[in-house]
N, C-alpha and C positions, 0 to 999 in steps of 0.2 A: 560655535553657536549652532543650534537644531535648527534646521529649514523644513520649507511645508512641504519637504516629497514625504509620497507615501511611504508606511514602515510596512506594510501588509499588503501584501496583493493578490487578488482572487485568482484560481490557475487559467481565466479566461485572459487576463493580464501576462502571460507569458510567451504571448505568440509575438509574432516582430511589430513592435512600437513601431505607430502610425506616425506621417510628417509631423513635424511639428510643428509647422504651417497650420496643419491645416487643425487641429488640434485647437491652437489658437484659435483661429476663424471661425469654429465651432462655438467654441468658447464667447466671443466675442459678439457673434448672430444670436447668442440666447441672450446677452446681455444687451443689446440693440432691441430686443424684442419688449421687451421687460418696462426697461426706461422712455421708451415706445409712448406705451402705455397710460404714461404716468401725463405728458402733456399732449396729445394727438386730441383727447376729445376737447380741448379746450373752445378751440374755434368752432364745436358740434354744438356746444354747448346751445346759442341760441333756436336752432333747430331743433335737438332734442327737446328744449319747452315749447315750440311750437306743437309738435309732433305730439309727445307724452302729456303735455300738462304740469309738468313740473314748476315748483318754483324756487323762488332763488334759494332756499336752505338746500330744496332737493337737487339743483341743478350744484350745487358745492360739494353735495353726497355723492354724486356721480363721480367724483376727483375721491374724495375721501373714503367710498368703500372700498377701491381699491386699495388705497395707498395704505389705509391702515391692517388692513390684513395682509397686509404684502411688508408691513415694519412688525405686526403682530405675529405672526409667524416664522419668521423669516431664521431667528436662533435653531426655532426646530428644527429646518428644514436644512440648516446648515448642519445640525447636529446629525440629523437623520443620513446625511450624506457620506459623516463618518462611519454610521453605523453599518447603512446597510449597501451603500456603495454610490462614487458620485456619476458614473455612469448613468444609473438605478433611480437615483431621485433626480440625474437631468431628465433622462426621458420622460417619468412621470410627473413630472411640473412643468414639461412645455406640452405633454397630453393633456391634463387637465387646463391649461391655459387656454389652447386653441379650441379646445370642446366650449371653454367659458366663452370664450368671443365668439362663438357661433352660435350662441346663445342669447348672447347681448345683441349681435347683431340685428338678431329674430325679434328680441320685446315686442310685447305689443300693452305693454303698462311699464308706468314708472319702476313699480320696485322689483318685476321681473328684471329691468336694466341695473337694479341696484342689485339686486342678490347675482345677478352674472358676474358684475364690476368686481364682487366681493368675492366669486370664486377665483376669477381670473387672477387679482392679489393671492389668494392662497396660494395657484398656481405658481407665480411668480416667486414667491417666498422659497418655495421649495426649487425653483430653479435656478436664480438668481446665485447663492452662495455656490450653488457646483460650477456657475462658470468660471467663477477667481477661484477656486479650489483646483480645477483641473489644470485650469491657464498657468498656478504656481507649483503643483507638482510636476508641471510635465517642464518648465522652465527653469535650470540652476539660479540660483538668490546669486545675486550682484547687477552688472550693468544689463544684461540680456534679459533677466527678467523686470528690470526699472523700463526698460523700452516693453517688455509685454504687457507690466501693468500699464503703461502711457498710452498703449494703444488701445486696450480692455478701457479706460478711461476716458480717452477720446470717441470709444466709440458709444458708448453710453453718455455721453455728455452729448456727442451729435445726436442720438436717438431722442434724445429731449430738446434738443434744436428742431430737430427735420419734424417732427409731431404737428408742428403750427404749420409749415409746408404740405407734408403731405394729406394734413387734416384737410386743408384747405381742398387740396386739387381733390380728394373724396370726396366733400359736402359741396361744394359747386359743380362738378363735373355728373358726379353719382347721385349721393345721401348723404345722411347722418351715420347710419348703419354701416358705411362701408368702411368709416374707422375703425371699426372693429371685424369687419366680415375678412378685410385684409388679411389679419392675423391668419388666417385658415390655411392658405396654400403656403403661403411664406414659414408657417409652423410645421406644417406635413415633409414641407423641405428638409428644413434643419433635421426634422427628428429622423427621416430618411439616410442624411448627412450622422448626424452620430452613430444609428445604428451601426454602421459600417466604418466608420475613425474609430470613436472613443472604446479606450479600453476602461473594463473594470477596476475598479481601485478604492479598500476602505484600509482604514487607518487604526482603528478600535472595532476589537471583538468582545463580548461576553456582557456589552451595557445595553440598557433600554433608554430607550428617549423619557424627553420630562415632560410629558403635555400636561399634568398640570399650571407646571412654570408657563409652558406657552401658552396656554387659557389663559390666566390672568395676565400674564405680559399686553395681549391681546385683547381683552376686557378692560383692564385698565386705562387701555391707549384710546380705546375709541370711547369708553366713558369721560375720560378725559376734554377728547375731541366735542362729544357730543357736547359738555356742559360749556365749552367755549361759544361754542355756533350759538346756544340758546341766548347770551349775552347780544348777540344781532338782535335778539326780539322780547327779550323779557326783562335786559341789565343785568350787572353784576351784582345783587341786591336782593336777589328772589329766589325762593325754594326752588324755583325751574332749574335755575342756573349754579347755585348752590349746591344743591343735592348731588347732581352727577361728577361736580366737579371734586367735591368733597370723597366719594366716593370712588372716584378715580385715582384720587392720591393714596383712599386705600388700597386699592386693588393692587396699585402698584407699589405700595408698601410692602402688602402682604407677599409679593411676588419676590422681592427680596427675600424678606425670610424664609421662605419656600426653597429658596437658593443656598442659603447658608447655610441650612439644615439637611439638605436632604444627599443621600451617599451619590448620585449621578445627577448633579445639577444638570439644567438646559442650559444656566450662564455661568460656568464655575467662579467665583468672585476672586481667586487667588490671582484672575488674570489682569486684571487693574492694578494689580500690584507690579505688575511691567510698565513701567510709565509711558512706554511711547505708545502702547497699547490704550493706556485708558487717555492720553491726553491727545492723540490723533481721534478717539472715538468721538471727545469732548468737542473739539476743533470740528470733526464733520457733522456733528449735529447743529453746533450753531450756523454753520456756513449753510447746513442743507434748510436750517431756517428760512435764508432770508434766499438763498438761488431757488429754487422752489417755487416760489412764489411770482419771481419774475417772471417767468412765460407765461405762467396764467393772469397776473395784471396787465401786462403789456399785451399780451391777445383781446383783453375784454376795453383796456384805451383806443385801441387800435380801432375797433367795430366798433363800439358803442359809443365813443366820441368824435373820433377822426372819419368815421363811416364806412372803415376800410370793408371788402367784402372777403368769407372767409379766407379764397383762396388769397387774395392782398394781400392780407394779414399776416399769413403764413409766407409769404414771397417776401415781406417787410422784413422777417425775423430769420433771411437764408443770412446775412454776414454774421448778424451773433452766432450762428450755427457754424458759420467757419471757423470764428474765434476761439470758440472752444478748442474744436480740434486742433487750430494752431498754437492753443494754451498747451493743450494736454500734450501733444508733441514735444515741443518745448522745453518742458520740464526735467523730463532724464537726461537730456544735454545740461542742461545748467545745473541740478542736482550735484555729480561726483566735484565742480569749481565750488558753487556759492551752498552748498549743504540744504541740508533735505525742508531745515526751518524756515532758512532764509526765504527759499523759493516757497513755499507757500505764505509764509509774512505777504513777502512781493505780490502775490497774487491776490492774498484777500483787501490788501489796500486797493489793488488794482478795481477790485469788483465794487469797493467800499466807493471809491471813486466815480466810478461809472453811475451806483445807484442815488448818491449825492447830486450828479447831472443830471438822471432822470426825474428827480423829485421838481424838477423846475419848469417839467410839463406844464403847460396850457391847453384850452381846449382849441385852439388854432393850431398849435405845431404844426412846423414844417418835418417833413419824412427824414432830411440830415441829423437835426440838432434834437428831434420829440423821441425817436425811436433809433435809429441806425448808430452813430457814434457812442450815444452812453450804452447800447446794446452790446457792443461792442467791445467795450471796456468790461462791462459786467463779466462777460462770457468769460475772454481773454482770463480776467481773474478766476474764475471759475475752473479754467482748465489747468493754470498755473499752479491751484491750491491742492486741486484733486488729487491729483496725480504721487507727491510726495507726503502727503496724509497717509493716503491708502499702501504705501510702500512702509510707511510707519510702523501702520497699525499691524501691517501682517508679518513684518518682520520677528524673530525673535522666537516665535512662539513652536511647543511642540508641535510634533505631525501630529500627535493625534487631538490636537484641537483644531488642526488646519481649517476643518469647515466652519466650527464655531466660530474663530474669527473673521472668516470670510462672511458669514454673513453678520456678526456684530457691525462691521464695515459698512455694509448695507442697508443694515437696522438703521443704526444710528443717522447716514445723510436722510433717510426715508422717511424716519419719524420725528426727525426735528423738520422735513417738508411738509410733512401733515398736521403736527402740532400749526407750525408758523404759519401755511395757509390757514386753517381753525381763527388763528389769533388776528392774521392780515386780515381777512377779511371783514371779522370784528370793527377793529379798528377802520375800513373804510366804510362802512354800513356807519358807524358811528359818526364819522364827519361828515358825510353827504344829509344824515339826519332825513332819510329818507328821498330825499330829493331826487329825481332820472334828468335832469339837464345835462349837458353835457358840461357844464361849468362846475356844478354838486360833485359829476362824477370825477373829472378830473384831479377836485380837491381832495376828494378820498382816495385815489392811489396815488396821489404824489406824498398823502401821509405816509402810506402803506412804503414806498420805498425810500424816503428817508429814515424811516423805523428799522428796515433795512441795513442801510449806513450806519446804524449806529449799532444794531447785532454782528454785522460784521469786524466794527473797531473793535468790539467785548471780546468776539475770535480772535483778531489777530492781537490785542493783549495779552489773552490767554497761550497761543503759540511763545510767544516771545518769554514769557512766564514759565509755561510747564513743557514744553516742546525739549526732545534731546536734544545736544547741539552737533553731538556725531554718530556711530552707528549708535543703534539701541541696544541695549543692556539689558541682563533681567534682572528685576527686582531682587 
């Protein structure tokens, strides 16, 4: 079976391979940076409207311009990594990220802070896929790369844990700003640290990337997004909400056919034709639906009912943050006994579990049983499911799609987290019926994450369903 080393490697690639430690750790601080990202400004969130004047659509846009051009981009930028080296588009997508958050930092208007959010996701898009791109080239397929990717996993699942932490100790200690200003010396690091580890390495010569496909992948997604969010304020019922939505499913129609037709796809379609490929992709999009969403509901229960203050908030959500990491560890131990399905089955029941006990919030809770124990459980699942998904999904496939899959990988959790916030938040703006009590509010996230529990059950039927049950095969 073909694994994801490179077939091709530039002559700067032939001086003595760097640790492999450290390679990893590289690896692993770009993806920490990234997932960062995605929940750190959560607990900003009310400060930034202080601050800017935002309101609640644009304070959602702040989460979502990243995230969708960071799920919109992201094939390219794994593509690009084949093409023109994953060395080459890490450095350049953790430059253009840390330029974007020092930027965002700066705002001094709302949509300056939106059009940073949104290069920073580009950013990202293009960084994100060379970090599981290098991490699986530079580590042989079996059990020593199941513990690379557990670790690549858990530490991107803690980067989304520690976001409410350390958001916290920035926006009470500092600002709002310094969630993002952070990004600056912490990024200068890294890209210091690869320049001098990472060697060169691409997989495919003689192709051009598809930016058309990734225009519309990317048009699609956030037209998409947009005509959900209008449903908060106009219903599902109305030209506002209609139009984009309708127009979104073209976009990302036409993006298929864009695909099937054209000699150098951005998503070659033959690749769904590997099952563990398209059904791990399938499984992390729903899962990234409903995980997604949890830090940023539970951050906004947390403050806006319970009263917790940023840093609280974020100190409230450090054991689901352990959880993770002790899911995502976890996983490659149990993986080679109870197989790659079973352990993520295990985990999304686990999570499915945890969000069925959060839905039972009140606007009383106590800190054990409102927030910490089903926290907990979510995570725990979350790190359980991840970890043997993503081992799936990259399984199998030539080197020279390594990047493309790597970042399908990442597409898929990303943009089923940006669809499902889009759609969460719908759905709690819908139950509260406008209402700011903290009783209104409560009833609309504890919708929000029973709607949760039952995306999750739809996953793990779908694993049990279409999941390989031993290694993966190709089509």
């Amino acid at each position: 079976m073909p694994t994801l080393r490179t077939a091709q490697e530039t002559p700067a690639s032939r001086r003595t391979a760097p640790p492999t430690w450290a390679v990893v750790a590289l690896a692993c601080a770009g993806q920490f940076l990234v997932v960062l990202d995605v929940s750190v400004v959560n607990v900003a969130l009310p400060s930034v409207r202080a601050d800017l004047g935002l309101g609640p659509a644009g304070l959602q846009w702040v989460v979502n311009a990243y995230t969708i051009a960071f799920a919109g981009f992201m094939l390219l930028g794994g593509r690009a990594g084949d093409l023109y080296g994953r060395k080459r588009m890490f450095l350049a997508g953790l430059a253009l990220f840390t330029a974007a958050s020092l930027g965002g930092g700066l705002a001094q208007e709302g949509w300056h802070l939106l059009l940073a959010r949104a290069a920073q996701g580009l950013g990202a898009a293009v960084l994100a896929p060379s970090t599981l791109t290098i991490l699986t080239s530079a580590v042989p397929e079996g059990a020593a790369r199941a513990r690379a990717i557990a670790t690549w996993t858990a530490v991107g699942g803690g980067g989304g844990a520690a976001g409410g932490l350390v958001g916290g100790l920035l926006v009470d200690g500092l600002s709002w700003r310094w969630v993002l200003l952070i990004n600056v010396p912490f990024g200068a690091l890294v890209l210091a640290g690869a320049m001098w580890w990472l060697v060169e390495g691409r997989a495919v010569r003689g192709r051009r990337p598809d930016l058309p496909g990734a225009l519309l992948a990317t048009a699609g997604l956030g037209t998409l997004a947009y005509g959900i969010v209008q449903t908060e304020a106009e219903g599902w019922a109305t030209a506002a909400t209609l139009v984009p939505l309708a127009a979104g499913a073209a976009l990302i129609g036409l993006f298929l056919l864009v695909e099937a037709r054209t000699r150098e796809p951005l998503m070659p379609l033959k690749l769904f034709r590997l099952r563990a490929v398209s059904s791990a992709n399938a499984a992390m999009f729903l899962c990234g639906s409903a995980m997604f969403c949890m830090w940023y509901f539970m951050t906004l229960y947390a403050q806006n009912v319970l009263g917790y203050s940023p840093l609280d908030a974020g100190l409230a959500l450090v054991p689901s943050s352990l959880a993770v990491v002790l899911g995502s560890k976890a996983a490659p131990r149990l993986m080679p006994r109870f197989g790659a399905r079973n352990v993520a089955v295990t985990g999304a029941l686990t999570a499915a579990a945890g969000f069925v006990w959060q839905s039972t919030m009140t606007a009383d809770g106590s800190y054990l049983t409102a927030i910490m124990f089903p926290g907990i459980l979510m995570m725990l699942g979350a790190g359980l499911s991840a970890t043997p998904l993503a081992a799936l999904a990259t399984s199998g496939a030539d080197a020279d799609d390594a990047g493309l899959v790597s970042g399908l990988v990442n597409t898929s959790r990303t943009m089923g987290g940006s669809l499902g916030l889009s759609v969460m938040s719908t759905i709690a703006a819908a139950r509260t019926g406008g209402g700011m009590s903290p009783e209104a509010l409560t009833e609309g996230y504890a919708l929000v994450f029973r709607t949760g529990a039952g995306v999750l059950l739809g996953g793990t039927l779908l694993m049990l369903v279409w999941l390989p049950r031993g290694a993966p095969a190709r089509a």
